[in-house]
C-alpha positions as CSV (number, residue, x, y, z in Angstrom):
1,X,3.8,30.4,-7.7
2,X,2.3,29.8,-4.4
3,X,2.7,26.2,-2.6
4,X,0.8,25.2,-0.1
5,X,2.1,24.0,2.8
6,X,2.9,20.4,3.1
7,X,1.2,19.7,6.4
8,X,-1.8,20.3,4.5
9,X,-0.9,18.4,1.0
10,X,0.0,15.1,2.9
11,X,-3.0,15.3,5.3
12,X,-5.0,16.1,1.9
13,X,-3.0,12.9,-0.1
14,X,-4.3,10.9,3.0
15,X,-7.8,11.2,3.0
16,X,-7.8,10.5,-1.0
17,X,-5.5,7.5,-0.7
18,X,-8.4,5.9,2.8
19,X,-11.3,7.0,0.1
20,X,-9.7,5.3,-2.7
21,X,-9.1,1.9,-0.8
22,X,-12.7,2.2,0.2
23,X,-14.1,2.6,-3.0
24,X,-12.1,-0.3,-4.0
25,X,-13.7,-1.6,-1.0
26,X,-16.9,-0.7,-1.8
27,X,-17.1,0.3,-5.6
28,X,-21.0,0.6,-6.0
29,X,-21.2,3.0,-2.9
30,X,-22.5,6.5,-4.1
31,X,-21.0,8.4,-0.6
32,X,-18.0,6.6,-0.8
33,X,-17.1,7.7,-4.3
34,X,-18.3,11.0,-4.1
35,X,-16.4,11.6,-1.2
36,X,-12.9,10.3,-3.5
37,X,-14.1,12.5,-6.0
38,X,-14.4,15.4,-4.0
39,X,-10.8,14.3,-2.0
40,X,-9.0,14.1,-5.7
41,X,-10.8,17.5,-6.8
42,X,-9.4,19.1,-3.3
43,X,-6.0,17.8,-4.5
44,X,-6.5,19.3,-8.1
45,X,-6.9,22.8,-6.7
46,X,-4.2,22.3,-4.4
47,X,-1.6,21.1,-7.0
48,X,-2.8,23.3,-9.7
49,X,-3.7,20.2,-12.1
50,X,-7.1,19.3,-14.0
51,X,-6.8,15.5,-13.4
52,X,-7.0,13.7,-9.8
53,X,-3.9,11.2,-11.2
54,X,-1.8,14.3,-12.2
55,X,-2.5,16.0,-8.3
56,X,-2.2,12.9,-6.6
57,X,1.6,12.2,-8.5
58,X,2.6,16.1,-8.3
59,X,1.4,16.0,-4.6
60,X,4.1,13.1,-4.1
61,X,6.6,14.5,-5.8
62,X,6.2,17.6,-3.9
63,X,6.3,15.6,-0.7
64,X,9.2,13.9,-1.6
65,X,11.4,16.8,-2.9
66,X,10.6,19.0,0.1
67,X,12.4,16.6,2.4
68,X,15.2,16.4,0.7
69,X,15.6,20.1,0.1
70,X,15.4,20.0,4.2
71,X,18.2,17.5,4.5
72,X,15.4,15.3,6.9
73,X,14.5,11.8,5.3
74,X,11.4,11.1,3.3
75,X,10.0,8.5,6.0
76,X,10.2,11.1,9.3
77,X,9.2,14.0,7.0
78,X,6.0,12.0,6.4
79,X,5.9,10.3,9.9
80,X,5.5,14.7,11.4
81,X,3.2,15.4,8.5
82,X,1.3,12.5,9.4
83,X,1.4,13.3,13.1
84,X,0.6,17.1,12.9
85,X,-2.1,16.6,10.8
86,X,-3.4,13.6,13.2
87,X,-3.9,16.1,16.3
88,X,-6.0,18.9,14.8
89,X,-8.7,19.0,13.1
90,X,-8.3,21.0,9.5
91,X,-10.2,24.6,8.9
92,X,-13.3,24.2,7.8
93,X,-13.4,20.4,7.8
94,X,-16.6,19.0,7.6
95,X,-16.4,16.7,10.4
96,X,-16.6,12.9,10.7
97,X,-16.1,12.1,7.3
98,X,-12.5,11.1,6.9
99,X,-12.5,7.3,6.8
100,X,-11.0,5.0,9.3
101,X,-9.6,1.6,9.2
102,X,-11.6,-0.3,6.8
103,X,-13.2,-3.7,8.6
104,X,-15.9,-4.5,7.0
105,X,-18.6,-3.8,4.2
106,X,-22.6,-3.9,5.4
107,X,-24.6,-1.8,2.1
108,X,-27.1,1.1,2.4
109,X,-30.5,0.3,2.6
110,X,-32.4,2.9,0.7
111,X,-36.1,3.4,1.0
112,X,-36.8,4.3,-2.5
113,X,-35.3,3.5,-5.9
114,X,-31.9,5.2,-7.7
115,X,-31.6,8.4,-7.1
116,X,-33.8,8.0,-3.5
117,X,-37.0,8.3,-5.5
118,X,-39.8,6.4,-4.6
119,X,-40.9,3.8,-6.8
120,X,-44.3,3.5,-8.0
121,X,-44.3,-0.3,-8.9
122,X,-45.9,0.4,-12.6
């Protein structure tokens, strides 16, 4: 079986572990939990599972046993996976998205109702 390279699992394990403390963050926020959904469904393919949980735990594991095998420890393994994935952008990324720091909360406002459909007050 193919693995993919951990570079990109860890850069991947990130971005789903800022969306997830956003949507904690956040829970009602449709972007915000689309976006984790589409983070843990981008980890399933990776890992080869059907359930974010399952990807997110094989994508650890993974992590973790591929520093060993490499006789470097688990924290600087992740510290030059962190890093390299920190200075370029990924291919095909769609850019901007990836969440920051999270310092505060202000909701959408949305013109219409659910959905962004208009409502017609009947």
């Amino acid at each position: 079986m193919l693995l993919p390279a951990k570079a990109e699992v860890a850069r991947h394990l990130e971005q789903y572990r800022a969306w997830e403390r956003l949507l904690l963050v956040a829970p009602m926020d449709h972007a915000v939990r689309g976006n984790f959904e589409n983070s843990g469904y981008t980890l399933c393919v990776l890992m080869g599972k059907r359930c974010a949980r399952e990807a997110v735990d094989a994508a650890e594991h993974y992590l973790r046993g591929g520093a060993r095998a490499s006789g470097a420890s688990p924290a600087s393994s992740a510290a030059s996976a962190a890093s390299a994935s920190a200075t370029r952008p990924a291919p095909g990324a769609r850019g901007g998205r990836t969440p920051g720091p999270v310092t505060a909360f202000r909701p959408v406002e949305r013109a219409g109702g659910p959905g962004g459909v208009p409502e017609t007050g009947q």
